[in-house]
BAMARKOL-840475 format. One line per field, with one value per residue: residue number from 1; y, x, z of N, C-alpha, C, O, CB in turn. Coordinates in pm, whole numbers, plus 50000, padded with zeros to 5 digits. Atoms other than C-alpha are relative to their C-alpha. Glycine has a CB too. Example, Ala and Ser with C-alpha at 12.3 -4.5 7.8 and 13.67 -1.06 7.14 Angstrom:
REM BAMARKOL-840475
tinu	[1	2]
nY	[49881	49881]
nX	[50089	49918]
nZ	[50000	49994]
caY	[49550	49894]
caX	[51230	51367]
caZ	[50780	50714]
cY	[50120	50109]
cX	[50090	49923]
cZ	[50000	50073]
oY	[50118	50220]
oX	[50194	49974]
oZ	[50066	50090]
cbY	[50003	50046]
cbX	[49901	50041]
cbZ	[50125	49858]
REM end
This chain:
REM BAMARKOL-840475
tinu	[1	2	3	4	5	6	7	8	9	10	11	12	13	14	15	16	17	18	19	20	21	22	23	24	25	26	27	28	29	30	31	32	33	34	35	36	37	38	39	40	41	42	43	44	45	46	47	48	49	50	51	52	53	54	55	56	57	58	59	60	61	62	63	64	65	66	67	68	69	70	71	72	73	74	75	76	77	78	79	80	81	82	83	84	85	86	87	88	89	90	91	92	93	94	95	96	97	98	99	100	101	102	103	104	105	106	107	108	109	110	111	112	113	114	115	116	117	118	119	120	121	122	123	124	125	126	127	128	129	130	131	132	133	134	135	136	137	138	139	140	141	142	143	144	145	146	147	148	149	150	151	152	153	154	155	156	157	158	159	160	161	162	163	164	165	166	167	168	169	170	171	172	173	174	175	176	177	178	179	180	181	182	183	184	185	186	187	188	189	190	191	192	193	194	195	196	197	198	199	200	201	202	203	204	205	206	207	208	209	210	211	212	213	214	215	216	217	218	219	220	221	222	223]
nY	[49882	50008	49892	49859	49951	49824	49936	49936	50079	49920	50012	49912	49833	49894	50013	49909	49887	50008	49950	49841	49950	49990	49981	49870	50001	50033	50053	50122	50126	50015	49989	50115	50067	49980	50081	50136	50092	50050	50097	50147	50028	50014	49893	49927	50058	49953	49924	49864	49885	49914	49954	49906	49927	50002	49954	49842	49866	49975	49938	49801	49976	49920	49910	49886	49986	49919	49916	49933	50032	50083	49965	50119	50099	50049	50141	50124	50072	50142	50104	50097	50013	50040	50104	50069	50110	50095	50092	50088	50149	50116	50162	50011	50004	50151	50120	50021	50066	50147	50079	50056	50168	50091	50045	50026	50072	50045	49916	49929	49843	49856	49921	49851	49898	49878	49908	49829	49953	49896	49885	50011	50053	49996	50131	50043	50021	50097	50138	50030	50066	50181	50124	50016	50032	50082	50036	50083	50142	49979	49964	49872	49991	49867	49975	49831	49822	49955	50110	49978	50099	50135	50076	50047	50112	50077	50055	50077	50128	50108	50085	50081	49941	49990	49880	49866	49889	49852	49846	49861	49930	49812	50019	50050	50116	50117	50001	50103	50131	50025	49970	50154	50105	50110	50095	50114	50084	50079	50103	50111	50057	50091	49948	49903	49852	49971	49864	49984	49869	49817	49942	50073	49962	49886	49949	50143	49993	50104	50134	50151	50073	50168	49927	49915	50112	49986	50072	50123	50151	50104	50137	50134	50038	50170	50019]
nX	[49914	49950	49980	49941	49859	49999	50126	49905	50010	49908	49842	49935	50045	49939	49851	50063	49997	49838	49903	49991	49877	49822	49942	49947	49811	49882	49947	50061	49928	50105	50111	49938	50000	50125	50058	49950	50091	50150	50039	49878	50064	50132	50111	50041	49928	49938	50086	50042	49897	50022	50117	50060	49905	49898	50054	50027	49934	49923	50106	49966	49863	50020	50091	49938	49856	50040	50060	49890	49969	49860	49835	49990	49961	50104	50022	49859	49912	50132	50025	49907	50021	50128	49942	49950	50135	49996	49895	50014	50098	49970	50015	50125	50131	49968	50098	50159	50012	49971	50112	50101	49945	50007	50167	50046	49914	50030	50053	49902	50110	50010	49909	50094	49857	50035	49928	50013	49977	49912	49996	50082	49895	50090	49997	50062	50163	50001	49910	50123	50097	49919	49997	50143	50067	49963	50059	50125	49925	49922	49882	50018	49848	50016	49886	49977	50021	49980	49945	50021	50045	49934	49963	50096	49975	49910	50093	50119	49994	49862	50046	50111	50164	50144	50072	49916	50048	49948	50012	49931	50000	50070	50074	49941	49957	50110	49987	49936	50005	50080	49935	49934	50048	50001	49898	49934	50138	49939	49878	49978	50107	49981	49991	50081	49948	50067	49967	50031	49928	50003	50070	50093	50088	50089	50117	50013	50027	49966	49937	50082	49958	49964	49850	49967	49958	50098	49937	50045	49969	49886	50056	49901	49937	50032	50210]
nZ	[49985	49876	49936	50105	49899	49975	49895	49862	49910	49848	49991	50103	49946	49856	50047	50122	49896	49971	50091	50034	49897	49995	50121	49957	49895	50040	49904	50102	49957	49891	50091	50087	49857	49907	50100	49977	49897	50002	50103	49940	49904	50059	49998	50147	50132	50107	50103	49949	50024	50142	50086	49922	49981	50086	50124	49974	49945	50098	50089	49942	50048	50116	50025	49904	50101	50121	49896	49922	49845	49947	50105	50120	49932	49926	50088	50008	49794	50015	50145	49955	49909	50078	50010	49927	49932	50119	49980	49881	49983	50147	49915	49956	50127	50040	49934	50010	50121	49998	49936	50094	50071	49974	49997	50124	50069	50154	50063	49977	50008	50079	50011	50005	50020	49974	50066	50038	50154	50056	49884	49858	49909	49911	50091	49876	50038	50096	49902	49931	50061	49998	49899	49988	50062	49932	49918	50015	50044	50129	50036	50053	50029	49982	50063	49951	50069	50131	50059	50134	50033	50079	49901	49968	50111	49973	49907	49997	50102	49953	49873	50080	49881	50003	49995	49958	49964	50014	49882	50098	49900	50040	50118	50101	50062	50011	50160	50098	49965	50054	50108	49964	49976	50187	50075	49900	50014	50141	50016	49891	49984	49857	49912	50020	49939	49908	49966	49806	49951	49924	50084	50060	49885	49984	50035	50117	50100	50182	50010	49923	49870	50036	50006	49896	49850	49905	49855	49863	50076	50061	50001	49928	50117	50010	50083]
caY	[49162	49167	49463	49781	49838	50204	50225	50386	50169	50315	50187	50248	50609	50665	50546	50737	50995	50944	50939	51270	51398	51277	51352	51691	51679	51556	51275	51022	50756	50740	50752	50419	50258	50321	50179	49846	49780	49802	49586	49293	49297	49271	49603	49723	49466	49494	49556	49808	49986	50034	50102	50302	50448	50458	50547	50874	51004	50966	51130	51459	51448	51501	51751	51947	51929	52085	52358	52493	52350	52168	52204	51935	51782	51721	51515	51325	51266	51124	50943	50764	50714	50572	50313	50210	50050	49892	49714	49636	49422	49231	48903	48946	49049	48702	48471	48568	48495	48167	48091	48099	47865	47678	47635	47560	47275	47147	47462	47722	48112	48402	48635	49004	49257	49615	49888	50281	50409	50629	50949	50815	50789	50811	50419	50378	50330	50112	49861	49889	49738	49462	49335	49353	49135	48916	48846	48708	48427	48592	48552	48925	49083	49463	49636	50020	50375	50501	50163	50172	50046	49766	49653	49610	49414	49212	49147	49051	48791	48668	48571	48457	48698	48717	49066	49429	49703	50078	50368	50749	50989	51373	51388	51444	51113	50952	51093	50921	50631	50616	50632	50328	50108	50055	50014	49771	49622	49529	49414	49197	49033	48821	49001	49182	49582	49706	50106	50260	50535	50898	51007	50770	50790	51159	51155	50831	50996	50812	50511	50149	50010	49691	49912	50053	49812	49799	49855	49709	49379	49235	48939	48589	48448	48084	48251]
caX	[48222	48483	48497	48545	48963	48897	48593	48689	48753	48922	49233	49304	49179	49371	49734	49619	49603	49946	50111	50021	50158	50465	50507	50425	50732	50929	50951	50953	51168	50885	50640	50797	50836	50417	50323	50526	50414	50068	50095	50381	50062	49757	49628	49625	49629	49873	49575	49433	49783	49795	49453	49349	49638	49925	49751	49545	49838	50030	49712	49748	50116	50035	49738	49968	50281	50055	49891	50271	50190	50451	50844	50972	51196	50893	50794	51068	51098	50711	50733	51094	50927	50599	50857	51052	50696	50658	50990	50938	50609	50727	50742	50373	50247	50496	50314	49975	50086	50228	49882	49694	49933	49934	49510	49549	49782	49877	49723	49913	49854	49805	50068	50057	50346	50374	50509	50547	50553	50803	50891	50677	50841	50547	50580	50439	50099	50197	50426	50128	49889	50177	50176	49797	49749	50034	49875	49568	49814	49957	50283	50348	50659	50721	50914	50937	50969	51006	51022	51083	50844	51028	51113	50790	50720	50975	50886	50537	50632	50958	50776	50460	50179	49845	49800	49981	49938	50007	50052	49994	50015	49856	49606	49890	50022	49680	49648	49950	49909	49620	49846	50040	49776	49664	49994	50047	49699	49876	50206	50096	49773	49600	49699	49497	49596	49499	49554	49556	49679	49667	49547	49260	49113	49028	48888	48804	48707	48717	48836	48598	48560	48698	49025	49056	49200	48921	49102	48854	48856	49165	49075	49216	49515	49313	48943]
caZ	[50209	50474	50755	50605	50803	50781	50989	51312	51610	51984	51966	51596	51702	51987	51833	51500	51768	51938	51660	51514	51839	51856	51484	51580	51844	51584	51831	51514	51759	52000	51732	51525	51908	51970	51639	51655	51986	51910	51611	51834	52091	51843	51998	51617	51384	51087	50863	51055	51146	50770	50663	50986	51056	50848	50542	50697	50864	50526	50358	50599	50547	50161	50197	50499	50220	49923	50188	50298	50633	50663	50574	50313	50629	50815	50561	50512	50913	50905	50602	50718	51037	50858	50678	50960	51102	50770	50791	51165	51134	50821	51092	51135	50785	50668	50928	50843	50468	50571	50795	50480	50276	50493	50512	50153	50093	49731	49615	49426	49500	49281	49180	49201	49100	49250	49103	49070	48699	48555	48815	49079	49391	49650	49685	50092	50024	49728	49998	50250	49976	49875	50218	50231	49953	50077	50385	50233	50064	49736	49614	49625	49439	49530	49316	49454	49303	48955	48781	48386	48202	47974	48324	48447	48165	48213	48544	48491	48205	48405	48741	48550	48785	48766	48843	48819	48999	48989	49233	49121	49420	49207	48950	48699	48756	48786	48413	48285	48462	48227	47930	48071	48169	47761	47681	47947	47864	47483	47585	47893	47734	48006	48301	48467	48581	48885	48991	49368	49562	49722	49379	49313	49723	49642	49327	49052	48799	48405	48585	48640	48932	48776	48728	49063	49399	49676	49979	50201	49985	49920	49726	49870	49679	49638	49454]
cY	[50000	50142	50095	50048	50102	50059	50000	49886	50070	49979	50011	50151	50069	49985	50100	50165	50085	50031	50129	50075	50014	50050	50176	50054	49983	49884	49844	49853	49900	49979	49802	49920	49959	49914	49833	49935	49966	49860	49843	49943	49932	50093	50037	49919	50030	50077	50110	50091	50041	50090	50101	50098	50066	50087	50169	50050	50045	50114	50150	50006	50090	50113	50107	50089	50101	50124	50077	49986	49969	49974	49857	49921	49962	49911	49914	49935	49908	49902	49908	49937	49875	49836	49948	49916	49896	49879	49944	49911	49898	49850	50005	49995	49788	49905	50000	49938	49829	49901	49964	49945	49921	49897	49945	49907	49986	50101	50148	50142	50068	50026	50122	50083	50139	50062	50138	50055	50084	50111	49982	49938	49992	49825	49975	49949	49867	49867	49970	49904	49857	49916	49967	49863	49847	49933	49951	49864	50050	50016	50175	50105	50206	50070	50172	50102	49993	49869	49999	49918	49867	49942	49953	49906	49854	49936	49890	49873	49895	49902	49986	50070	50016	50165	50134	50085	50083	50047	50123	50066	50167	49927	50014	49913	49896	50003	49955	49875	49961	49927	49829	49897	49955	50005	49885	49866	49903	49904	49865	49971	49904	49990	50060	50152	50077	50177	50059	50080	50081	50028	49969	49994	50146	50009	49832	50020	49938	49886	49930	49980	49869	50050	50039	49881	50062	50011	49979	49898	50005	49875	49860	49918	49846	50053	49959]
cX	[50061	49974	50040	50140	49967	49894	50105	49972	50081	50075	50065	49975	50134	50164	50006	50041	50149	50074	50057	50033	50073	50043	49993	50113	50084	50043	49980	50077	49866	49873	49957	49940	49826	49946	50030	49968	49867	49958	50072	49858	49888	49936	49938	50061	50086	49933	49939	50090	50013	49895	49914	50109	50083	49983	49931	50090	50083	49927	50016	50136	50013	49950	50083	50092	49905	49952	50114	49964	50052	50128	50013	50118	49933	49934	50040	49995	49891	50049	50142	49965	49906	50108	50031	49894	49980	50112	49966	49899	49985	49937	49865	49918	50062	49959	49914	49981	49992	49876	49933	50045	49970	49852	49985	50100	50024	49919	50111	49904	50021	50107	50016	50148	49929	50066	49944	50036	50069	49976	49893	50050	49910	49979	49927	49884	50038	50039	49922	49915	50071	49990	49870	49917	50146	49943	49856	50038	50100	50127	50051	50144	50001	50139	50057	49982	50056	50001	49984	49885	49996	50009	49896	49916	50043	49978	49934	50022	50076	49895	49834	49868	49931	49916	50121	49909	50074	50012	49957	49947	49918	49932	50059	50036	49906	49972	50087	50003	49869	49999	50042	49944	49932	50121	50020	49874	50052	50106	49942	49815	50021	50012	49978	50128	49890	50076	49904	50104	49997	49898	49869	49923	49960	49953	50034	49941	50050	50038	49893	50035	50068	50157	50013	50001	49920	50099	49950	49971	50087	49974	50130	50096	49949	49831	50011]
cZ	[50139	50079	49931	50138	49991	50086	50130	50130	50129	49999	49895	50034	50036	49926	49876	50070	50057	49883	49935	50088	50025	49838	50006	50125	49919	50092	49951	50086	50063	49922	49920	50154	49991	49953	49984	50087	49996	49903	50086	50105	49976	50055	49868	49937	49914	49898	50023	50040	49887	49974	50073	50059	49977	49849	50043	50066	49864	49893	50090	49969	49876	50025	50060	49885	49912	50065	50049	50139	50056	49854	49932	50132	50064	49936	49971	50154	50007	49924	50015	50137	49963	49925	50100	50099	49903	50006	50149	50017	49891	50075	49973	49847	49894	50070	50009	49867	50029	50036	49863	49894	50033	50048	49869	49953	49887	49897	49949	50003	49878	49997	49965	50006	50085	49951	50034	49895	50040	50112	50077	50089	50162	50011	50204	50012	49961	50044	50115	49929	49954	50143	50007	49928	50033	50127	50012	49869	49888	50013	49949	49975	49967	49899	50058	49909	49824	49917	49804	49925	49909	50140	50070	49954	50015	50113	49999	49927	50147	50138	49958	50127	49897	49976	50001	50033	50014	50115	49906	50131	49989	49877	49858	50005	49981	49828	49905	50004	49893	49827	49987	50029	49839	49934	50029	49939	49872	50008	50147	50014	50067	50149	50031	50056	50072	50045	50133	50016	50027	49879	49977	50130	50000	49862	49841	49878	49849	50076	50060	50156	49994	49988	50107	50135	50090	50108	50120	49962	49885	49960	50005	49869	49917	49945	49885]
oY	[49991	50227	50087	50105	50126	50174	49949	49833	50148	50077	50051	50211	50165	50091	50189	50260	50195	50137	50177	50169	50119	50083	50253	50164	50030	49889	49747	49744	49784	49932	49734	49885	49839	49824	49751	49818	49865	49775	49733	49823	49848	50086	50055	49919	50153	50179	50198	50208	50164	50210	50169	50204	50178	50168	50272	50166	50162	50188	50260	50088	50204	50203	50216	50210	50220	50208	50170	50070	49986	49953	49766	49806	49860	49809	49806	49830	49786	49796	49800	49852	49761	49726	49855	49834	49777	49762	49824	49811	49815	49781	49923	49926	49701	49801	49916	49863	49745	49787	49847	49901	49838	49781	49888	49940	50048	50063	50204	50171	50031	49954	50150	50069	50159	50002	50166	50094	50135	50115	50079	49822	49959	49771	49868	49858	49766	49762	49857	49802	49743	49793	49846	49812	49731	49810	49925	49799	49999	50094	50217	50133	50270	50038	50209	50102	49905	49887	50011	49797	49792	49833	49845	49824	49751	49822	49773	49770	49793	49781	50012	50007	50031	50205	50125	50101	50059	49983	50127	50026	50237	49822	49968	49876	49786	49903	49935	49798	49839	49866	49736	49795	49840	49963	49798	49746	49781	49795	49759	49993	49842	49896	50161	50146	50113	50184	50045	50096	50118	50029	50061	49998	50178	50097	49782	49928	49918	49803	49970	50001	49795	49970	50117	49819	50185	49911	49965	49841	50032	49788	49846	49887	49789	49982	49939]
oX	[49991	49927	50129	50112	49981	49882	50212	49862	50167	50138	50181	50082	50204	50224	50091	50108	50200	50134	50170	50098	50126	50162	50084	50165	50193	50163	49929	50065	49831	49777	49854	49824	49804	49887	49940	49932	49815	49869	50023	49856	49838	49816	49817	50180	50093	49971	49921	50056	50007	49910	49828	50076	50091	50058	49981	50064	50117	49984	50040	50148	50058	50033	50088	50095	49926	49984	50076	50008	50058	50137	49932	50139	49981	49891	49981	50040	49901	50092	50125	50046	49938	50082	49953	49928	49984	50078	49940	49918	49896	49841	49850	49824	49994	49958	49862	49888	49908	49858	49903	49963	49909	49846	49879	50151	49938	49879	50188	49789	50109	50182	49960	50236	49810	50169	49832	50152	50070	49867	49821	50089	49973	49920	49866	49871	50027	50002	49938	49888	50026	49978	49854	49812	50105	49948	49791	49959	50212	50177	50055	50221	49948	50258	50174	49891	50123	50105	49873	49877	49899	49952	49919	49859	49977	49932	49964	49973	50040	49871	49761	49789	49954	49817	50222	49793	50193	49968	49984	49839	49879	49958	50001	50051	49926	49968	50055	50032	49854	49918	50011	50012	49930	50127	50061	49887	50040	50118	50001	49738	50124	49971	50012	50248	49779	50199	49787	50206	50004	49777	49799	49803	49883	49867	50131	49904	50168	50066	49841	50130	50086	50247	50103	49900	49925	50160	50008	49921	50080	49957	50245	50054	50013	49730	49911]
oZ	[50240	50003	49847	50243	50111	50127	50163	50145	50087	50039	49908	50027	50001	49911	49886	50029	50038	49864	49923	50044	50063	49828	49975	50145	49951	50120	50006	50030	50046	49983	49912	50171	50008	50013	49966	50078	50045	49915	50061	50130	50050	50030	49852	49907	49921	49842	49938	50021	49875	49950	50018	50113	50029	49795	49997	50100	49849	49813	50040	49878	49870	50022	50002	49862	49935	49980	50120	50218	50178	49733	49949	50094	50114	49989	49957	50200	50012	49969	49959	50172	49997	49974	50124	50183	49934	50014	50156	50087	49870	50041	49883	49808	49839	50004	50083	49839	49997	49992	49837	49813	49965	50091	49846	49846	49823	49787	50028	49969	49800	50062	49859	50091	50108	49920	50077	49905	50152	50169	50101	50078	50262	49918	50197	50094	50030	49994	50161	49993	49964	50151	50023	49967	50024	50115	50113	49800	49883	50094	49834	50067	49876	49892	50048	49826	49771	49852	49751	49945	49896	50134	50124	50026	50020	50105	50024	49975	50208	50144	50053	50198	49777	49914	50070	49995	50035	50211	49786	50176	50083	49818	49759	49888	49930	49756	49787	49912	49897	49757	49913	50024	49795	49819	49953	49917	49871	49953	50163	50108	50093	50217	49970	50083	50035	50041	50170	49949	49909	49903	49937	50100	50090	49858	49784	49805	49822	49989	50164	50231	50090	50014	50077	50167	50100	50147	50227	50058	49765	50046	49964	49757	49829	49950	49816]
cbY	[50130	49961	49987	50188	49985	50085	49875	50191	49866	49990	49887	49967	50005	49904	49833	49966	49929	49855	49952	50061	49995	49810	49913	50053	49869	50118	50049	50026	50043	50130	50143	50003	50128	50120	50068	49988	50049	50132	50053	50071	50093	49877	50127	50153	49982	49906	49935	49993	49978	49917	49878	49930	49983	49854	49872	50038	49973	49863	49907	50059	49870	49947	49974	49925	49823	49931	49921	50150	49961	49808	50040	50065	50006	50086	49991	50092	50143	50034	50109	50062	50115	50172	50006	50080	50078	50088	50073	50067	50034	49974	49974	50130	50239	49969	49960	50145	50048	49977	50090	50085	49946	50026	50132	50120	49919	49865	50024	49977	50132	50116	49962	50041	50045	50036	49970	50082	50049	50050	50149	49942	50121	50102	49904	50081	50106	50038	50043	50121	50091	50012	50023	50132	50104	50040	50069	50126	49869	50104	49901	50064	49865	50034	49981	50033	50148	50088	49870	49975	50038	50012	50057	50066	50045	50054	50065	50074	50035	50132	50093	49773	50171	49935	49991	50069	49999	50095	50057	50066	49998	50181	50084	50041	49951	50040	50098	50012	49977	50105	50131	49991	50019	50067	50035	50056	50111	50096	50113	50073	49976	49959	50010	49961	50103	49863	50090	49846	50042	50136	49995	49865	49969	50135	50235	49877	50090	50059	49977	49835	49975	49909	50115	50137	49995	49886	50057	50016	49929	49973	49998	49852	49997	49874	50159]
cbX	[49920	50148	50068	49815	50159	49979	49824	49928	50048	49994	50047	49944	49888	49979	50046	49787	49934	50052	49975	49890	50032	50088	49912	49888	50051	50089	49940	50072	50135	49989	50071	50211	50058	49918	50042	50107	49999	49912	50082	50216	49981	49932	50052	50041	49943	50051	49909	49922	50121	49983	49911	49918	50028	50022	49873	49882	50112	50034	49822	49983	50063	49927	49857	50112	50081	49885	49928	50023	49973	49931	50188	50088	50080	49919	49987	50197	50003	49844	49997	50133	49970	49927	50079	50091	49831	50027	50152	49994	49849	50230	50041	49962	50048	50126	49998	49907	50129	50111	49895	49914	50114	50086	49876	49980	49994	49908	49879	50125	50035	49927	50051	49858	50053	49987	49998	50067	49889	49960	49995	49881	50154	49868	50210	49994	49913	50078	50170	49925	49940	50203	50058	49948	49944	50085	50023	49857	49883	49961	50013	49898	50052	50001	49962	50141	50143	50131	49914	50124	49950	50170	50083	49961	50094	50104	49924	49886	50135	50194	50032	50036	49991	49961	49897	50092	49941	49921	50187	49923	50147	50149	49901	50066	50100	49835	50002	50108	49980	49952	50124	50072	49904	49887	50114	49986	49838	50060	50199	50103	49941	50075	50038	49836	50054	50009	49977	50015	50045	50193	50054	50046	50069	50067	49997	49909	50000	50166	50143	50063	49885	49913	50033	49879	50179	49887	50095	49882	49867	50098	49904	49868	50151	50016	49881]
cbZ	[49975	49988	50087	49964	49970	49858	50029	50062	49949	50132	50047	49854	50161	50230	49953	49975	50124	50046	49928	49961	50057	50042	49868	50026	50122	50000	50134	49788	50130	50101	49860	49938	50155	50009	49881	50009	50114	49940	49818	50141	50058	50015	50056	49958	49929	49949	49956	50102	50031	49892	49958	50107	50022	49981	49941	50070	50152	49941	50001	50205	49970	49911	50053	50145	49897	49903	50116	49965	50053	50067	50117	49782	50051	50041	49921	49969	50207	49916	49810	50006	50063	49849	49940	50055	50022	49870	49983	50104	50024	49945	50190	50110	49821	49993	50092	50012	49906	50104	50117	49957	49996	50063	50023	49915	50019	50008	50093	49892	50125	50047	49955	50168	49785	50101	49856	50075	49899	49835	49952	50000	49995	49952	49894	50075	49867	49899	50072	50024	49881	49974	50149	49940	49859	50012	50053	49944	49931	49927	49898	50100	49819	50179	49827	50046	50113	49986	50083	49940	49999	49896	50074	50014	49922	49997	50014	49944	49810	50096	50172	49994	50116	50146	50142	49892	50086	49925	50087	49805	50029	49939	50009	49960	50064	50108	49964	49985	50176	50030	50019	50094	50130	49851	49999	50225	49957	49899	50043	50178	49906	49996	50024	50103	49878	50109	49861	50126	49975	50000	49907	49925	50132	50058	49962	50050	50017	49856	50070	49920	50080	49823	49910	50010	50075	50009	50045	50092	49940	50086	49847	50085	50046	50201	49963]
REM end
């Protein structure tokens, strides 16, 4: 079992920290800026800016949003802020993929779709966990928000993966997502289906652990 990324460490802390500061300034420039540097430096790994960082500020974001703690542009300002880190350490999460191609010559990787079912548009998380599972070798093919499901389908056949995975962000969409994973189970025998997300870190009820993405083991695209 690798490191559990979510255990607390001082310098995921303290940026964790920062951030929610400047995000309470509204001072999302300075915010983006803090996060990128930490990750360009190796203060805060990539995996740990996600998984210690990124992810619980996105998780108060929600809880603030459902609570009327916060206005619906304050959410938007994080949560475009919260991307624009995502896009800026791409270089880093694509040359950790490449390191572990390139440990594995003549070997091919895994293949792992992402997706967000029908009216689900909460997709940050879901592009956190694609690079995650990229960066431990997999060919990993993100697809984003709302995606139909003939098209997901389609997808999975066309680029011949290994694995799908879900998002569902509220306990109503964790309940349809429930709907969709034995349909999915019929049309795309063989492959497995994997489900993760806001909804499923507060509560797992009816679902396996064999159904549900570990996110402190990401398994390597070469097991």
């Amino acid at each position: 079992m690798r490191t559990t990324v979510r255990a607390p460490d001082a310098e995921s802390d303290a940026l964790r920290s920062d951030l929610a500061r400047l995000f309470t300034a509204h001072d999302a420039d300075a915010a983006v800026a803090a996060a990128v540097e930490a990750a360009s430096v190796g203060r805060v790994p990539v995996e740990r800016l996600y998984c210690a960082v990124l992810v619980p500020l996105l998780e108060g974001v929600g809880a603030r949003w459902h609570t009327g703690e916060m206005r619906v542009w304050e959410e938007h300002l994080e949560s475009a802020a919260i991307r624009a880190v995502i896009e800026a350490v791409r270089p880093q999460v694509r040359a950790a993929h490449d390191a572990v191609v390139a440990a594995h010559p003549g070997e091919a990787a895994r293949r792992a779709l992402f997706a967000c079912p029908p009216e689900e548009w909460h997709v940050l998380s879901l592009r956190m966990l694609a690079d995650r599972f990229k960066m431990e070798g997999w060919e990993s093919y993100y697809l984003g928000a709302d995606v139909p499901v003939s098209e997901i389908v389609d997808a999975a056949r066309s680029l011949k993966v290994d694995l799908v995975v879900l998002t569902a962000a509220t306990r109503y969409e964790r309940l349809s997502v429930r709907d969709l994973v034995a349909d999915l189970r019929t049309r795309l025998a063989g492959i497995r289906l994997l489900v993760g997300g806001p909804a499923f870190s507060r509560d797992q009820a009816d679902w396996s652990s064999e159904e549900l993405v570990d996110p402190d083991e990401i398994p390597s695209a070469y097991a």
